[in-house]
Structures are given as C-alpha cells and as structure tokens.
C-alpha positions in Angstrom: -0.9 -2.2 -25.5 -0.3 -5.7 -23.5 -2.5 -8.2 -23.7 -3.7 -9.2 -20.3 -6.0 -12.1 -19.2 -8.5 -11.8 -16.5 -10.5 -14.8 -14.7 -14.0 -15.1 -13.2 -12.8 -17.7 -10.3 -15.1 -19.3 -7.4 -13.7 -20.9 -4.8 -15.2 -23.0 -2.2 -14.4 -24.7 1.2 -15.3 -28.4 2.4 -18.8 -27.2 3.3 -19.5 -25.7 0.3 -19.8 -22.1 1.1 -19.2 -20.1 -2.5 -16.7 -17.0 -3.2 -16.9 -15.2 -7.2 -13.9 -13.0 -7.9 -12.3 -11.6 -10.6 -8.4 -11.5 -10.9 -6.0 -11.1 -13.3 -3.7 -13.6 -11.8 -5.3 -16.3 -11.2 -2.2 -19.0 -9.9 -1.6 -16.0 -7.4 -5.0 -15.3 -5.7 -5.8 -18.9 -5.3 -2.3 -19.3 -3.6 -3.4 -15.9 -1.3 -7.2 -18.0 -0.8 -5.2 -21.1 0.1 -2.6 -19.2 2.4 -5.2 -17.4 4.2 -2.9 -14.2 3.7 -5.9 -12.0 2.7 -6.7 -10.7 6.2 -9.9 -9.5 7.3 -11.7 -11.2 4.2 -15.0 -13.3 3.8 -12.3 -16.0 1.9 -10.1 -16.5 5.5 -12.9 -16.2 7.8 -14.4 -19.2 6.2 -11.7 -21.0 5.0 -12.2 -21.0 1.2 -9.3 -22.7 -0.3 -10.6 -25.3 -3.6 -11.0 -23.3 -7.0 -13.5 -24.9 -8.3 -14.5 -23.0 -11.7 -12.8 -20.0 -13.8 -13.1 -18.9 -16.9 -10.3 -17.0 -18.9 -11.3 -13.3 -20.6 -9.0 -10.9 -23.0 -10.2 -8.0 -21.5 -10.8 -7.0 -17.7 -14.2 -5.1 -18.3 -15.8 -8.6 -19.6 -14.2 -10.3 -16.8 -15.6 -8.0 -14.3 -19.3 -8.1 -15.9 -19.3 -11.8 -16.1 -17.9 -11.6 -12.2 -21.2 -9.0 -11.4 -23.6 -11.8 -13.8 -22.6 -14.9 -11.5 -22.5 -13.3 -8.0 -26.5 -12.2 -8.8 -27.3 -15.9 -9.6 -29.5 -17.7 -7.0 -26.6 -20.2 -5.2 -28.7 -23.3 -7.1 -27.7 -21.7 -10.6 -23.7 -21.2 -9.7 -23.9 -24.8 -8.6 -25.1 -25.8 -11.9 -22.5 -24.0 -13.5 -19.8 -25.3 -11.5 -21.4 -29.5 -11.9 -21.5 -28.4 -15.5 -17.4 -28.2 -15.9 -16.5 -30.3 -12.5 -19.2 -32.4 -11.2 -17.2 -33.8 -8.9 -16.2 -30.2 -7.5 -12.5 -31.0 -7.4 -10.2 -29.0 -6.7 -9.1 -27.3 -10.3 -5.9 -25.9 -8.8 -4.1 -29.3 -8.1 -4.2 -30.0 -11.8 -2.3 -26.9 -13.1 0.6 -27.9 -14.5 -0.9 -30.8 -15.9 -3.2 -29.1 -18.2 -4.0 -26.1 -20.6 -5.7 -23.1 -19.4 -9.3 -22.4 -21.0 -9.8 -21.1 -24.0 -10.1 -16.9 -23.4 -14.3 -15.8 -23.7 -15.0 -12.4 -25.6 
C-alpha cells in the first residue's frame, strides 16, 4: 500500500475571509486557489489565494475529520489557531522551498 499524505489547509484573502480544505496535494490546490482555476467555487468568487495554516496527516480519514473539527469552530477559534503557528498571517506558500514540511499528525 502507498503511503500518502493528506493536509488540512485554510486559505485566506486580503480581507480575511477563511476557506478549510482537505487535499492530498497540497503545492497543487494552493496553485488552483491562487490561479482562480476552480470555477464556480466559494475560493474564486472571493478571491482566496494566501495559505495560511496546514497541517500534514498519514492517512486521509484523519485528514478529513480534522478538516470537519476546524470548519465547526466559531471563526474566533480558527483565528487562534492560525496566530498560534503564523501570527503575522503570511503567506505559508511563498516559503516552500525554503523550508521542511510539518511533521505528519496521527
């Protein structure tokens, strides 16, 4: 069996407005948020194009509860957990390439 990542993302615009997803590649959805190639989505309609928090899992169904955990979070508490890795809310996808990927979570 391969082993396969998966990533909890969210993704953000200049105002602020927050997006969870789940993918298992991440470089490539970020790329398809930043192009504005997914049509008809909540991401291009409002422009969300600045990854501002992920977090790396072994196994997809983890991924995916973690994804359904955040996304029925008040807004306040996924902004706390996005200041808690990048207070400054930079963009986390201009630095690949220049770092490691996180450590996976179980």
């Amino acid at each position: 069996m391969r082993d396969v990542s998966a990533y909890v993302y969210i993704i953000t615009n200049k105002r602020r407005t927050l997006y969870v997803g789940v993918t298992s590649n991440l470089e490539r959805r970020v790329q398809e948020h930043q192009s504005g190639s997914i049509e008809g989505s909540f991401t291009q309609r409002y422009r969300l194009d600045r990854l501002v928090y992920y977090e790396r899992f072994q196994a997809v169904t983890s991924a995916i509860d973690r994804e359904k955990q955040i996304k029925g979070w008040l807004r306040i508490k996924k902004i706390a957990l996005i200041v808690s890795v990048n207070p400054d809310w930079k963009d986390l996808s201009a630095e690949w390439g220049k770092s490691f990927l996180p450590p996976v979570n179980s």
